[in-house]
TORTI-874368 format. One record per residue (C-alpha): residue number from 1; residue in three letters; x, z, y. Coordinates in Angstrom, 2 decimals, always signed. Each point is the difference from the previous one (the first is absolute). Example, Ala and Ser with C-alpha at 12.3 -4.5 7.8 and 13.67 -1.06 7.14 Angstrom:
# residues 2
+------+------+---------+---------+---------+
| resi | resn |      px |      pz |      py |
+------+------+---------+---------+---------+
|    1 |  ALA |  +12.30 |   +7.80 |   -4.50 |
|    2 |  SER |   +1.37 |   -0.66 |   +3.44 |
+------+------+---------+---------+---------+
***
This chain:
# residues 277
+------+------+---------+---------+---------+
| resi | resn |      px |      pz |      py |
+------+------+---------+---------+---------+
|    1 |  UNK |   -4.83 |  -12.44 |  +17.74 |
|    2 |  UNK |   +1.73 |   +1.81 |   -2.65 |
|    3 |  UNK |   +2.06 |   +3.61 |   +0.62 |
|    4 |  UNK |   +3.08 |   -2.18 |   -1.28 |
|    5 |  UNK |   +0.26 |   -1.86 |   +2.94 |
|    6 |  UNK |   +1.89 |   +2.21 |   +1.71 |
|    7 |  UNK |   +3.36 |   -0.04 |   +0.55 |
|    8 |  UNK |   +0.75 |   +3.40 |   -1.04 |
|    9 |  UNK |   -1.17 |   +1.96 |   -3.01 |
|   10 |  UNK |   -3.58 |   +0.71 |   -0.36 |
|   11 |  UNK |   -0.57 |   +4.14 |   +0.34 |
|   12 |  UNK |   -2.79 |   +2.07 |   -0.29 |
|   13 |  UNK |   -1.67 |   -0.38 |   +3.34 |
|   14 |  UNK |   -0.02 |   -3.65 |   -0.59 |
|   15 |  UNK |   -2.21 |   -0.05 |   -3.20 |
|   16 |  UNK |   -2.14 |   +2.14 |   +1.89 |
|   17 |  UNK |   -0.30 |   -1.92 |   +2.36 |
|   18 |  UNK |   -1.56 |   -3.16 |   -2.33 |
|   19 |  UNK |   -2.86 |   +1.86 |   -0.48 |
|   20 |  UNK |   -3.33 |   -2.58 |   +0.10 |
|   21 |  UNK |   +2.54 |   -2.70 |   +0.84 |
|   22 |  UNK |   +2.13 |   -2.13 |   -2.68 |
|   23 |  UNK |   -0.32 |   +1.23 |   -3.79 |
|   24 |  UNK |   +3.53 |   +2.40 |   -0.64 |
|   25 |  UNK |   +1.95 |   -1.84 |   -2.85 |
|   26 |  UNK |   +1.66 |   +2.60 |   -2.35 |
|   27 |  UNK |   +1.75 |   -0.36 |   -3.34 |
|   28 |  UNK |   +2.34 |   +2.06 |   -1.91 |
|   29 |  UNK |   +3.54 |   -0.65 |   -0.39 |
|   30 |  UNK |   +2.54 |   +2.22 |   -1.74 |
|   31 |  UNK |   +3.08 |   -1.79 |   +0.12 |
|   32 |  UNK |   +2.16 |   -1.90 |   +2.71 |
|   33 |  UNK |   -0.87 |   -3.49 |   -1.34 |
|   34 |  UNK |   -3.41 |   +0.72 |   +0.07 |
|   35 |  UNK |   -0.17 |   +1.11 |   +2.97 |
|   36 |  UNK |   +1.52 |   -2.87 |   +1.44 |
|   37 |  UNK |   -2.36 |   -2.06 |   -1.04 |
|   38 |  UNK |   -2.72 |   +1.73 |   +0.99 |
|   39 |  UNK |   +0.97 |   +1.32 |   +3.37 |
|   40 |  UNK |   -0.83 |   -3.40 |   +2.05 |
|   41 |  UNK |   -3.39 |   -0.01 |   -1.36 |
|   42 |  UNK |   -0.81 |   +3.72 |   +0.49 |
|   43 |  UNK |   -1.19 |   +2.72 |   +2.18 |
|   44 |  UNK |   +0.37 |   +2.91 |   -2.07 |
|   45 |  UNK |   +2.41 |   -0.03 |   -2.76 |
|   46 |  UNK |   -0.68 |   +2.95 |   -2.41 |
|   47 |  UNK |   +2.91 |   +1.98 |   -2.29 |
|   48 |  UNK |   -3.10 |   +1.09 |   -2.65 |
|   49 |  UNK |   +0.63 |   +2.61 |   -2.03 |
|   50 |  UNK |   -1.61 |   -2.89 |   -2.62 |
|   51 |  UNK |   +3.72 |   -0.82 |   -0.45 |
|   52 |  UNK |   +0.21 |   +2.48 |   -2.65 |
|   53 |  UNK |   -2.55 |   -2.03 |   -1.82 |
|   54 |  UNK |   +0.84 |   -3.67 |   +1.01 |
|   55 |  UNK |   +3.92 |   +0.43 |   -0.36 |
|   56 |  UNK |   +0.53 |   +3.60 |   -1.95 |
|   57 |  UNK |   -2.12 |   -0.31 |   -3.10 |
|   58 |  UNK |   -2.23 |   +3.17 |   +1.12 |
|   59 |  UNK |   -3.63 |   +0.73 |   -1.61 |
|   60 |  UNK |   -0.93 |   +0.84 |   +3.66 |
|   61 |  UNK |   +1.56 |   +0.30 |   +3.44 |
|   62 |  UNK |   +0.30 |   +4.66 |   -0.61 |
|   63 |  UNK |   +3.10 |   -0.39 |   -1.38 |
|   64 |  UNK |   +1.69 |   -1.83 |   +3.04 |
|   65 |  UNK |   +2.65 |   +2.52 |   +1.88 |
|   66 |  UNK |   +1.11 |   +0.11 |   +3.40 |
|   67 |  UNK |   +2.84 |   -1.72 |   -0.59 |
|   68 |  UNK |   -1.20 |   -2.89 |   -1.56 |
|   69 |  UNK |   -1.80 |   -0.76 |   +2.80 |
|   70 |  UNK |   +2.65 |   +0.49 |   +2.56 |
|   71 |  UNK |   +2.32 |   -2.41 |   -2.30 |
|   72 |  UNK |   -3.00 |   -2.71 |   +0.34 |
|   73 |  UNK |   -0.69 |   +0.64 |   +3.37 |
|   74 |  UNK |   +4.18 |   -0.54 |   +1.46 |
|   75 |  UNK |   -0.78 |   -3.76 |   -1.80 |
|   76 |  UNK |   -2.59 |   -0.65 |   +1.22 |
|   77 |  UNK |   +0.63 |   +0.86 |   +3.86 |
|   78 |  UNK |   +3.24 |   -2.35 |   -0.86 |
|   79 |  UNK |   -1.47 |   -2.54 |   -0.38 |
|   80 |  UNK |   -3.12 |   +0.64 |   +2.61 |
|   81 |  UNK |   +0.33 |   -1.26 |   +3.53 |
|   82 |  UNK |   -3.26 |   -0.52 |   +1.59 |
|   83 |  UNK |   -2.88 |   +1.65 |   -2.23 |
|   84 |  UNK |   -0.26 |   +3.88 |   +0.24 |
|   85 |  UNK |   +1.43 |   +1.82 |   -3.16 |
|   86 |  UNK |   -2.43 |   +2.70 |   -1.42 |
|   87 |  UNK |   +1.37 |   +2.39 |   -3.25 |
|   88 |  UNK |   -2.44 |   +1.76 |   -1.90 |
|   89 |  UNK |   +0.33 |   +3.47 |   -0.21 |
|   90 |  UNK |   +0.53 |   +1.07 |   -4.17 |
|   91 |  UNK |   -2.35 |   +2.37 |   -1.47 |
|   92 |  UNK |   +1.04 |   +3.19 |   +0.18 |
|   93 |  UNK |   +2.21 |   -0.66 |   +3.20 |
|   94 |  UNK |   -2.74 |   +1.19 |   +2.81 |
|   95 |  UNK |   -3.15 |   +1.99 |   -1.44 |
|   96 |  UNK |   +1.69 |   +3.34 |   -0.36 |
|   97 |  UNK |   +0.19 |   +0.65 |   +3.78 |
|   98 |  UNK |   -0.02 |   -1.65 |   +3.60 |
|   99 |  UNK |   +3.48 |   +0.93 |   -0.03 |
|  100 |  UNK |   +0.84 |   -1.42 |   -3.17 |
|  101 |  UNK |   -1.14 |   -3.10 |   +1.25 |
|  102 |  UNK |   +1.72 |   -0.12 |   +3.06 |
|  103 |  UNK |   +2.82 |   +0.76 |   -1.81 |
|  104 |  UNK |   +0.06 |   -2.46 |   -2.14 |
|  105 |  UNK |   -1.92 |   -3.01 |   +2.34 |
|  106 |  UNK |   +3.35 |   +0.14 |   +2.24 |
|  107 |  UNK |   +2.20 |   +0.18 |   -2.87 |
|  108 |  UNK |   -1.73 |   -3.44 |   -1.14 |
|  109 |  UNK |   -0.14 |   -1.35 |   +3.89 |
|  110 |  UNK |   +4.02 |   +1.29 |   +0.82 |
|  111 |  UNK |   +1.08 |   -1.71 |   -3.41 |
|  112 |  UNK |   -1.74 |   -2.75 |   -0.22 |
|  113 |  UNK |   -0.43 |   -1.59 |   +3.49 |
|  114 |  UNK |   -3.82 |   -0.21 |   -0.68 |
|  115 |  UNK |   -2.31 |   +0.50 |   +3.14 |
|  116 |  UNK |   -2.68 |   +1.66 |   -1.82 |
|  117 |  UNK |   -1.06 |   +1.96 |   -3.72 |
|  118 |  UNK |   -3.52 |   -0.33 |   -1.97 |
|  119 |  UNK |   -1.53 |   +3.19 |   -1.59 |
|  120 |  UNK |   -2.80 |   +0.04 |   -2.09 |
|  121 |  UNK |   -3.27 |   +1.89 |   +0.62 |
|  122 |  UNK |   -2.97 |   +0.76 |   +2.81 |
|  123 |  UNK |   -0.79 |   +3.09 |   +1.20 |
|  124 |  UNK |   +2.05 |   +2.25 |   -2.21 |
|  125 |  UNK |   +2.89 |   -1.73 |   +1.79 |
|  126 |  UNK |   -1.54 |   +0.09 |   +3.25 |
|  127 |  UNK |   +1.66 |   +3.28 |   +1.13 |
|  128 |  UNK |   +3.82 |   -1.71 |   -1.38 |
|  129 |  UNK |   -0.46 |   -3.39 |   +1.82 |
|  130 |  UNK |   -0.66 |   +1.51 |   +3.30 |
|  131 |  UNK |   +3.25 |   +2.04 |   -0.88 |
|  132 |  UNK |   +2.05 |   -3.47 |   -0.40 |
|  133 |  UNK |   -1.48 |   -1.62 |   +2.67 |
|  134 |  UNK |   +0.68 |   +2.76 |   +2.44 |
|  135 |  UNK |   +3.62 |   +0.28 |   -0.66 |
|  136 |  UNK |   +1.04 |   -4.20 |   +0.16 |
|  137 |  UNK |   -1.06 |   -0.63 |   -3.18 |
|  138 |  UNK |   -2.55 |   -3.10 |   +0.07 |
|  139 |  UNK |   -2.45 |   +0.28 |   -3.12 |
|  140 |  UNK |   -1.80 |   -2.85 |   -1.81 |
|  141 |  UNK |   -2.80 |   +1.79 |   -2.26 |
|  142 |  UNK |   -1.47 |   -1.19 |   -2.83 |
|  143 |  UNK |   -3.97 |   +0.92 |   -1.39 |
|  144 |  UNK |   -1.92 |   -0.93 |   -2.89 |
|  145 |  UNK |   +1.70 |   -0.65 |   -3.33 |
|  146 |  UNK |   +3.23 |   +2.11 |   +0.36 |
|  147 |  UNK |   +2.80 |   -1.36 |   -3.01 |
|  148 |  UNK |   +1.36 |   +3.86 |   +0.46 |
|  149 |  UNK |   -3.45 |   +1.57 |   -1.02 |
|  150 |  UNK |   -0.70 |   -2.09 |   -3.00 |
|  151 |  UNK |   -0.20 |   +2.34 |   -2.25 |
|  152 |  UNK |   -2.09 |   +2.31 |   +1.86 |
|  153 |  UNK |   -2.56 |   -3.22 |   +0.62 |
|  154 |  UNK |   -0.11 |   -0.99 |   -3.18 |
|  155 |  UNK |   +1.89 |   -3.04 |   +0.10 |
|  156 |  UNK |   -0.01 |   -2.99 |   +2.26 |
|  157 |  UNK |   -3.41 |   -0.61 |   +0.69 |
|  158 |  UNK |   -1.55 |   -1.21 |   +3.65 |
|  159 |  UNK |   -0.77 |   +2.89 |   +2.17 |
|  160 |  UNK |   -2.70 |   +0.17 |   +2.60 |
|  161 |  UNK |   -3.13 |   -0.95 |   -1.77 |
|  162 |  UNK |   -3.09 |   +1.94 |   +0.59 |
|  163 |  UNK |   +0.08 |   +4.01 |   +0.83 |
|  164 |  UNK |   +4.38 |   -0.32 |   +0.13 |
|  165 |  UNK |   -0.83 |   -2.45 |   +2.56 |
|  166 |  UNK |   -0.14 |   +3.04 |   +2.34 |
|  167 |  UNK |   +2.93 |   +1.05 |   -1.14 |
|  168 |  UNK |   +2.13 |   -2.91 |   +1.16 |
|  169 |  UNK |   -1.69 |   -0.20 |   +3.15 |
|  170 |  UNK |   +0.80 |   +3.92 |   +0.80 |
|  171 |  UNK |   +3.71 |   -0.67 |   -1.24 |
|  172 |  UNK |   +0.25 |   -3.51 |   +2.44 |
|  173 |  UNK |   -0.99 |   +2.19 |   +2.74 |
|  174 |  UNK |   +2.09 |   +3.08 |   -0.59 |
|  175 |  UNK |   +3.34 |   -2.28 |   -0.05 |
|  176 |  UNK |   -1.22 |   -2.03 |   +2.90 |
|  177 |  UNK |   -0.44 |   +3.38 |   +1.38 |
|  178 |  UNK |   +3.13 |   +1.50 |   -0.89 |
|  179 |  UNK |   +1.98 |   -2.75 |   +1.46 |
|  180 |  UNK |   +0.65 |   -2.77 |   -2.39 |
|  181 |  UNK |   +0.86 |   -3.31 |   +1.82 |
|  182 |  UNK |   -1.58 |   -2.06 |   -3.28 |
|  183 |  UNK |   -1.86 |   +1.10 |   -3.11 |
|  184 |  UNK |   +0.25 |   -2.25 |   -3.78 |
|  185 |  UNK |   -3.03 |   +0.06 |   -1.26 |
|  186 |  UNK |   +0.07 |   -0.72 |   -4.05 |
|  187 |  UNK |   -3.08 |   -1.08 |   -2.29 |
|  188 |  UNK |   -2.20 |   +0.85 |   +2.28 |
|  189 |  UNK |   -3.63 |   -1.71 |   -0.23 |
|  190 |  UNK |   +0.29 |   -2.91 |   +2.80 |
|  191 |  UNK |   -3.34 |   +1.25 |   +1.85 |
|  192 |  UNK |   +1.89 |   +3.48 |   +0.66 |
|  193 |  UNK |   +3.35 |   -1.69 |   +0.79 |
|  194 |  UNK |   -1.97 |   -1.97 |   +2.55 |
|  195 |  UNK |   -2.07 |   +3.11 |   +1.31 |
|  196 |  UNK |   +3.03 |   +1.87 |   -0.12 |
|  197 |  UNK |   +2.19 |   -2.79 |   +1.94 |
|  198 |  UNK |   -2.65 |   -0.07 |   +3.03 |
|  199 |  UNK |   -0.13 |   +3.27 |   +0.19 |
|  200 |  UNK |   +3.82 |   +0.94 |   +0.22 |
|  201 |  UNK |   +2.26 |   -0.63 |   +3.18 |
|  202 |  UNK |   +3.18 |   -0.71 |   -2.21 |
|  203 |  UNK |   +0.41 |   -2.71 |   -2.44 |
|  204 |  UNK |   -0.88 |   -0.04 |   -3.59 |
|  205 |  UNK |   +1.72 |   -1.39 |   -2.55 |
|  206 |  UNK |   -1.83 |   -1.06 |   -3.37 |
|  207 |  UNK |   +1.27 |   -0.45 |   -3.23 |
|  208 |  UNK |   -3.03 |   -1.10 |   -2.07 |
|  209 |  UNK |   -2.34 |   +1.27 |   +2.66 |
|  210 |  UNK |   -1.25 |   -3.54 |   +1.18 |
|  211 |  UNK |   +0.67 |   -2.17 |   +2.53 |
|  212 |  UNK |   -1.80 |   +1.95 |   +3.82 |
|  213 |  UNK |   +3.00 |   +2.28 |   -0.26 |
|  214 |  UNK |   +2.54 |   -0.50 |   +2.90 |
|  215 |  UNK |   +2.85 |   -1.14 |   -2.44 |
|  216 |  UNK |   +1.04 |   -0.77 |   -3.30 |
|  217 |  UNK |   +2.63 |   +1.62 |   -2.64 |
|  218 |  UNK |   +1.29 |   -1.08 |   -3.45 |
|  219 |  UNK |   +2.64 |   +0.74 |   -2.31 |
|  220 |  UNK |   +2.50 |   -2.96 |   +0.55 |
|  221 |  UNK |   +0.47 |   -0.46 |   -4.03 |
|  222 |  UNK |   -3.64 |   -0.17 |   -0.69 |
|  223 |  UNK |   -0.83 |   -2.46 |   +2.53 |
|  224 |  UNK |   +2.80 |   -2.38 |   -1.21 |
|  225 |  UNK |   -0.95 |   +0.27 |   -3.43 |
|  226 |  UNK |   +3.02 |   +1.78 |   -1.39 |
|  227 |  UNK |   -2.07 |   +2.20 |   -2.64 |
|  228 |  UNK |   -1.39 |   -2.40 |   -2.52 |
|  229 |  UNK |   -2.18 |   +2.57 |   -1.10 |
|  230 |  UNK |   -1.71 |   +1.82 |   +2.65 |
|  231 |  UNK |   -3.18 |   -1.59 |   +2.03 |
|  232 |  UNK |   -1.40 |   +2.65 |   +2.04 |
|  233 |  UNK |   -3.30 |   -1.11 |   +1.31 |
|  234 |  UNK |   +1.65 |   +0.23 |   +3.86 |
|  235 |  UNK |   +2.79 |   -1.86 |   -0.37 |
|  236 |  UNK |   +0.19 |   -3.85 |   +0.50 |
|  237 |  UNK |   +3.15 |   -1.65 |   -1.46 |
|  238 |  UNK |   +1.44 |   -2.28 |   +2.29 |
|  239 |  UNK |   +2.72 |   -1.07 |   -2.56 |
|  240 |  UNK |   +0.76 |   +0.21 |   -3.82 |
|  241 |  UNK |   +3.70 |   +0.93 |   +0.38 |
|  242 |  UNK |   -0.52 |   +1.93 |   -3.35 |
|  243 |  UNK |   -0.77 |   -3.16 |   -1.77 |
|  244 |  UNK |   +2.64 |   -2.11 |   +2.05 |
|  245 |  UNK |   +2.58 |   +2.92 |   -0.75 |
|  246 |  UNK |   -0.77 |   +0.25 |   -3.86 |
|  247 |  UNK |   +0.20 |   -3.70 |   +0.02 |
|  248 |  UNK |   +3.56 |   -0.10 |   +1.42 |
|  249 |  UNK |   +1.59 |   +2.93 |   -2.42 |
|  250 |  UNK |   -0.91 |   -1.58 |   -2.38 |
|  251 |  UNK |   +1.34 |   -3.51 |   +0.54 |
|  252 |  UNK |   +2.91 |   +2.19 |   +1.21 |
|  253 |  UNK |   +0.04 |   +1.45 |   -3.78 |
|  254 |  UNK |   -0.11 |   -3.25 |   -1.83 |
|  255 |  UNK |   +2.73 |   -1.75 |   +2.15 |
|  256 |  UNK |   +2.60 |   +2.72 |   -0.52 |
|  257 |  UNK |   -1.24 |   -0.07 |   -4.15 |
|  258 |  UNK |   +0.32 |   -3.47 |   -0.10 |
|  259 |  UNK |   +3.55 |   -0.02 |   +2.00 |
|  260 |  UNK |   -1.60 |   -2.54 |   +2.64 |
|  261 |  UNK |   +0.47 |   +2.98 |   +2.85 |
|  262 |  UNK |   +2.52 |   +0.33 |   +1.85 |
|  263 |  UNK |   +0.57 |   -3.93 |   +0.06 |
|  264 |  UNK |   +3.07 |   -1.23 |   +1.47 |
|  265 |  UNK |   -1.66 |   -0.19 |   +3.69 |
|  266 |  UNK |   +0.12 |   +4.00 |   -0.57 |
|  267 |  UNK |   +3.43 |   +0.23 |   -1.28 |
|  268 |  UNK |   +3.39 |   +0.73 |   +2.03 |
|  269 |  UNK |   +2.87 |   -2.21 |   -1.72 |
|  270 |  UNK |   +3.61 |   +0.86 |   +0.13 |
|  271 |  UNK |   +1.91 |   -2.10 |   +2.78 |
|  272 |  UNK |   +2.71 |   -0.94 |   -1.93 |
|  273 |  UNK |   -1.88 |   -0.61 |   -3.03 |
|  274 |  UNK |   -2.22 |   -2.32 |   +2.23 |
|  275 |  UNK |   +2.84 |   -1.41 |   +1.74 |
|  276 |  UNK |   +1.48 |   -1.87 |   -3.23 |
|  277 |  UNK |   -3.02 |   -1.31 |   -0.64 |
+------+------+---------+---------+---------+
***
């Protein structure tokens, strides 16, 4: 039985709660339309900070502000009523200080309506998270391939494999610790995301991480095909709207060159003119 059964909106305790039972259901939305389409089918609905990628233009997700996300994130809880609403925390916006996070975490939460913020990062953000969590603010975490570190990892490369596997075992248990309620776990190796998933008391979430993990996330555009040019290896495309989009432009184009759009079923007449007729 699905989170989104309820009558009122999923929260934080909730999620938690699904935990070895149903798979949690999470996509990204960043608009009101979006999210209205999404929201019946979802548990989680997440306000990435991959919107200044997928709908900015950006090389990476560093250059997305506070604001930005707090624009995206009033949209999206518009047009949310059941699934939980989750905004990403922007780079730069919480690793300065507990306080700076806090700071910033309720500005998101007060402005936005969301019930929760993601931060990136194990157990360097241990000692922040149990800050949040402690003062009201519910924290999903998120381990293994980090968007806001990619140029300290080297790129966007799977994370976990061999002696890092440690390393994303030690960070699963210092959020877990800290007081998480759910931790993403991104291109991870699926042995560790499984090992990892039985060994945790709160959800996991995988993005490329396999299929043992307690739920699933992808980025809304990718999964509907709207990039004609990018095939991660994680990402199944349930549609070709990319195709089907370029398709209709352009028979858009040619009708308007060759005057056959608007025809007269699109056209408001004058009522006298039509009168005499």
């Amino acid at each position: 039985m699905s989170a989104t059964s309820s009558a009122r909106p999923v929260l934080p305790p909730d999620i938690r709660a699904m935990k070895g039972k149903a798979p949690i259901v999470t996509l990204t939305a960043y608009t009101t339309p979006i999210a209205r389409l999404v929201d019946p089918h979802c548990d989680v609905i997440l306000v990435g900070d991959s919107l200044g990628m997928v709908l900015h233009g950006l090389p990476s997700t560093i250059g997305v502000t506070l604001e930005m996300m707090i624009l995206h994130g009033r949209a999206v809880t518009r047009g949310a009523s059941k699934a939980q609403v989750v905004v990403d925390m922007p780079f730069g916006s919480y690793e300065e200080s507990p306080a700076q996070a806090f700071r910033n975490a309720s500005r998101l939460m007060a402005e936005t309506g969301a019930s929760a913020v993601k931060l990136e990062g194990g157990t360097q953000m241990a000692e922040t998270i149990a800050f949040l969590t402690a003062r009201g603010v519910p924290v999903m975490a998120h381990i293994g391939l980090t968007p806001q570190a990619v140029n300290t990892l080297g790129g966007y490369k799977v994370v976990g494999r061999e002696a890092e596997a440690a390393k994303v075992v030690a960070d699963a248990q210092a959020v877990e610790a800290a007081g998480a309620y759910s931790v993403v776990l991104e291109k991870v190796p699926e042995n560790l995301a499984a090992r990892i998933s039985q060994q945790l008391s709160i959800p996991t979430i995988g993005i490329g991480a396999g299929v043992h993990c307690d739920g699933q996330v992808l980025v809304v555009d990718d999964m509907l095909g709207l990039f004609t040019d990018f095939r991660p290896k994680f990402v199944k495309r349930y549609a070709e709207l990319g195709h089907s989009a370029d398709e209709a432009i352009a028979a858009y184009a040619a009708e308007v060159r060759a005057r056959a759009f608007p025809a007269p079923e699109h056209t408001f007449q004058d009522q006298v003119a039509k009168s005499t007729k």
